[in-house]
N, C-alpha and C positions, 0 to 999 in steps of 0.2 A: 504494500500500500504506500500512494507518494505520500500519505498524510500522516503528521506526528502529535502524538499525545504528548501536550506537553507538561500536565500536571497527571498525579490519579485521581484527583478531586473534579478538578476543571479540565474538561477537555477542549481543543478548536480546531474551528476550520479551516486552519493553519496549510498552506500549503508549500514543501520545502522543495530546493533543487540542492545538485551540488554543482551544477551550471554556472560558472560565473560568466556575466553579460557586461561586466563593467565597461570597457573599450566600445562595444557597441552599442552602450546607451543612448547615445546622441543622433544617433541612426531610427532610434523605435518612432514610429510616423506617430502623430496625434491620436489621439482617443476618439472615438464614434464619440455623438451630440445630438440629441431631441432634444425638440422644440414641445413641452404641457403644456398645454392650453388650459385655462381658467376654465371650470365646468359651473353653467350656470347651478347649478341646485345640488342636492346630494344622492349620492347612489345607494343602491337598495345593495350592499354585498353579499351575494350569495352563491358567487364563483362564477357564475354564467355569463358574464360582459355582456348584457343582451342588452341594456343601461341604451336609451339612445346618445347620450354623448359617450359611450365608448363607441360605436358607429363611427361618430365625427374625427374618433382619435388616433393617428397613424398608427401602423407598425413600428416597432424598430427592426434595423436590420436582424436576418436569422442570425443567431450565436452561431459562433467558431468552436474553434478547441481554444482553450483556454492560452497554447503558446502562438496562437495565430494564425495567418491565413496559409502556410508554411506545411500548416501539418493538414490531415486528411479532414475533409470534411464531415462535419457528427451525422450520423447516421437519422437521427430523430431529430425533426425541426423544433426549435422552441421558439419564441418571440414574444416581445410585450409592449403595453400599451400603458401611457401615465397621466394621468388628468390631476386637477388641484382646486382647491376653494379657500376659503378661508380658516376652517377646521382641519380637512384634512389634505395628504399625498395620496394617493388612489394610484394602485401597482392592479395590471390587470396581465398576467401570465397564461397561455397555452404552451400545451408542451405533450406535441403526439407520443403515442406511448402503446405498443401494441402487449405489453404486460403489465396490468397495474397492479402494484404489490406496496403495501407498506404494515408495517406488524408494531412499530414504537408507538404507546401511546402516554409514553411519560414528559410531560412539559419539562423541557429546560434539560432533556439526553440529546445524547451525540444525533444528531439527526441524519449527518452525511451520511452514516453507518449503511442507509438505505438510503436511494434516490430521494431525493430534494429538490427543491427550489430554494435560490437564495438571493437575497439585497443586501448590500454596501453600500452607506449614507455615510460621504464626508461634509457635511454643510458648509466647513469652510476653507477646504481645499488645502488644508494645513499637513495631512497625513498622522493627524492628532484626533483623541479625543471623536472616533467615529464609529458607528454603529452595526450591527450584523446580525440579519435574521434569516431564520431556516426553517422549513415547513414542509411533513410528504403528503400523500396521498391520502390520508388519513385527517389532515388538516392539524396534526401533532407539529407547536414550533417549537422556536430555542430563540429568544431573542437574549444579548447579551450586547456589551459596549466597553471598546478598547481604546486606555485611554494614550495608548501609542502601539505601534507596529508590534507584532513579537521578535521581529530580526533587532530591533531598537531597544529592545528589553521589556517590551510591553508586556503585562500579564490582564486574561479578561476579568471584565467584571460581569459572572455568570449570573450573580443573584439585578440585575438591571432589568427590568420589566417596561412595559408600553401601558402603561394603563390607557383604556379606551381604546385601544386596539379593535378595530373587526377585520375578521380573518374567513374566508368559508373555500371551500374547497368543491369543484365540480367534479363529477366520472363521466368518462366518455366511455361506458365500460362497467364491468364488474372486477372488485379488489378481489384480491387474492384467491381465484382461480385460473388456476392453471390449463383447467382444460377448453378457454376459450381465448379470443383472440381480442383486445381492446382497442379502441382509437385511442383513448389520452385521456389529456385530464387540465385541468383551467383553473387558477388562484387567483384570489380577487379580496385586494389588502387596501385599506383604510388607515393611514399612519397617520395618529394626529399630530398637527404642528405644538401644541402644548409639549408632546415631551421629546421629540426631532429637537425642541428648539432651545432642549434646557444644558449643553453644552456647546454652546455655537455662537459666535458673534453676529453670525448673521440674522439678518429678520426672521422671523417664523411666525408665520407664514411670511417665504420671501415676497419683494416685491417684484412688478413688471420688470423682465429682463434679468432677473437674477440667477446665478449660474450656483449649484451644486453638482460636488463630484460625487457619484452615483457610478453601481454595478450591479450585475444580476449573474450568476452562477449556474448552473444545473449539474449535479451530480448525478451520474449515470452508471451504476454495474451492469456487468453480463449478470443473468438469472439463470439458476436450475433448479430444479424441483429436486426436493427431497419427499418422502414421505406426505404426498399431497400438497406440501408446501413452498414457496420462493421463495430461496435465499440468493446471495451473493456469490457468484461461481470461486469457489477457493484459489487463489495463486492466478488471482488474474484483476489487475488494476482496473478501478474507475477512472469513467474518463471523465472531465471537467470540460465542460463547453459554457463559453462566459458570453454577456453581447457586446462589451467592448475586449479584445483581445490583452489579455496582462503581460506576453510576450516574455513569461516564466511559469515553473508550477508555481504559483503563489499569489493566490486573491490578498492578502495582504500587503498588497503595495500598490495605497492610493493612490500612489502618484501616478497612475497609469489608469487608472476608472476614468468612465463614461464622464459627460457633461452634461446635467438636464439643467436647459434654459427654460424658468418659470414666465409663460407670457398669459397679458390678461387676451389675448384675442392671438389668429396666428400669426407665424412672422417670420421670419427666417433665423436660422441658427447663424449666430455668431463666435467666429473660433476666437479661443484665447489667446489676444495678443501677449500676453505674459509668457507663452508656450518657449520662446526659445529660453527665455530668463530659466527657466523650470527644467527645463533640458540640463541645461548647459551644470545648475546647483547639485542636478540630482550626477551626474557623469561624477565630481569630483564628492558627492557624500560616499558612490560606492566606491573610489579610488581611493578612498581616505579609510576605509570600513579595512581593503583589499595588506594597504600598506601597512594599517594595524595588525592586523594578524602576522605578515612578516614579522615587524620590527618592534613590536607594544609599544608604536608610540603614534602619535602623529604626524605625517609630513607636514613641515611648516612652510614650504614653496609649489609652487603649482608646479614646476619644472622636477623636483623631489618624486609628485605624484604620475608623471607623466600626463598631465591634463592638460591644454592646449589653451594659453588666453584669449579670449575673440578678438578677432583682427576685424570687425567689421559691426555698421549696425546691425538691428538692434542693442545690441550688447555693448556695455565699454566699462571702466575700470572696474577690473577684477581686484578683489582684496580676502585674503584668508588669515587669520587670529586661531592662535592655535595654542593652548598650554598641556601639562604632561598629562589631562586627562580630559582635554574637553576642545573642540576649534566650532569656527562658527566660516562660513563664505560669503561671499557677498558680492553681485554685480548689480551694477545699473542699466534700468530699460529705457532706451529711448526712443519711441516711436513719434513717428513725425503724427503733430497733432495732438498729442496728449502729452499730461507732465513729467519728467522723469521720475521714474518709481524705482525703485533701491528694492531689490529681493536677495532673503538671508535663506541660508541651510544653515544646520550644527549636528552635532552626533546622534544625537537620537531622531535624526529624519523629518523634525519639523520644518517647513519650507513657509515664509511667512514675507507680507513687503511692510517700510516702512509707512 
């Protein structure tokens, strides 16, 4: 299994490589981007997206595998749809499925253990202080909330609940028989901005135009029957198919989630002109990460790290602060038209602008 437990208490959905991508960071192309539209009213959830303004609400693109377009395409289409009000985020999931199995009905277990659906909500784009829920077939979640990466040293907080949460689960199908064949099955989540909004600088409910980093997961086994029953085929990995590609095993690194741009009406998506600043910080947090493990210490020159200063807009004075247990980065954006903005990295992966 690529996934590791990392306590016996608290388990996550942690996922590890021993890949190192450092040198080709700056290379990983931007993150996929929908546009929510503001839903005039609220929705009845009860898994079925039959809601007329989910009618009105695109697709997102079908999920990949989770290392990208690179690897083979997932076999089972998934896709989702996002609406908003002033109460809630509204997450509307299909996900073909010609077995439906799910056997966990304990709140707040391992849920991946068995195919899922999952979200990743960083509200303020920090790679801090963001949230992760998990739900099967059965409508059994796990929400829980990390208040940094686990590579950063993060540990979750499993006991974090959603109050007001609605959650309902649809079958396209019958669970857990084996002797027929299913279409799928559809999740249809209500996440209120009261508790999205209680670790977040940003508004909650955001306003028009507001961008959140956002992801969706799907965990997938092979299944075999045992004894009338579906289980997980032994000695053979799940595959991870995400809708924005994280271009590692590891859902835990926001800085590679999706963009949902909150609009009261539609509108075009707008990419993050901050993107190359974000590139460029996150390139030398892992060449900094790489040379620590060498040397237990920090490089204190970008030339030390092998990282390359930008010779070119947007980008200009690069500057790194560095002591025996801690460095911080820093360059300036300057995009013609708007102010210059100062964006910081430090050790533990928080990415932040002045």
């Amino acid at each position: 299994m690529r996934r590791a437990l990392l306590t016996a208490l608290v388990t996550s959905a942690v996922l590890t490589t021993a890949r190192s991508d450092v040198r080709g960071h700056a290379a990983i192309p931007r993150p996929r981007g929908y546009v929510a539209v503001r839903t005039a009213g609220p929705l009845v959830v009860d898994g079925r997206l039959d809601d007329a303004a989910w009618a009105a609400a695109p697709w997102t693109d079908a999920f990949v595998d989770i290392e990208g377009v690179a690897k083979p395409t997932p076999a089972l289409d998934t896709r989702v749809k996002m609406l908003w009000d002033d109460r809630y985020f509204y997450i509307g999931a299909e996900l073909r499925e010609p077995d439906l199995w799910a056997y966990i009905t304990r709140h707040d277990a391992v849920i991946f253990h068995e195919n899922d659906f999952e979200v990743f909500i960083d509200p303020d784009g920090d790679s801090h202080a963001y949230y992760e829920f998990e739900i099967n077939a059965r409508g059994t979640f796990w929400d829980l909330f990390l208040p940094e990466p686990y590579r950063a040293g993060g540990r979750p907080m499993n006991s974090w609940e959603i109050p007001g949460l609605r959650s309902a689960v649809h079958l396209d199908g019958t669970l857990n028989n084996p002797r027929d064949r299913d279409r799928g099955w559809s999740v249809e989540l209500a996440m209120p901005w009261a508790v999205l909004g209680e670790q977040t600088r940003q508004a909650a409910p955001p306003k028009d135009g507001d961008q959140w980093r956002v992801n969706f997961s799907r965990v997938e086994w092979t299944p075999e029957t045992r004894n009338g029953a579906y289980r997980a085929k032994p000695g053979v990995a799940e595959h991870n198919w995400v809708w924005s590609p994280q271009h590692a095993v590891d859902m835990h690194r926001p800085e590679r989630w999706g963009y949902v741009q909150f609009s009261a009406k539609a509108a075009p998506f707008v990419p993050d002109a901050a993107w190359p600043a974000r590139q460029w910080l996150q390139s030398v947090y892992e060449a900094e990460r790489e040379f620590r493990t060498a040397h237990a210490r920090y490089a204190d020159t970008l030339a030390g790290l092998g990282v390359a200063a930008p010779v070119a807009a947007p980008l200009r004075a690069p500057r790194l602060f560095v002591t025996p247990s801690l460095f911080e980065a820093s360059i300036e954006l300057a995009v013609t038209g708007r102010p210059v903005e100062v964006w910081h990295i430090r050790q533990d992966a928080r990415v932040w602008r002045d």
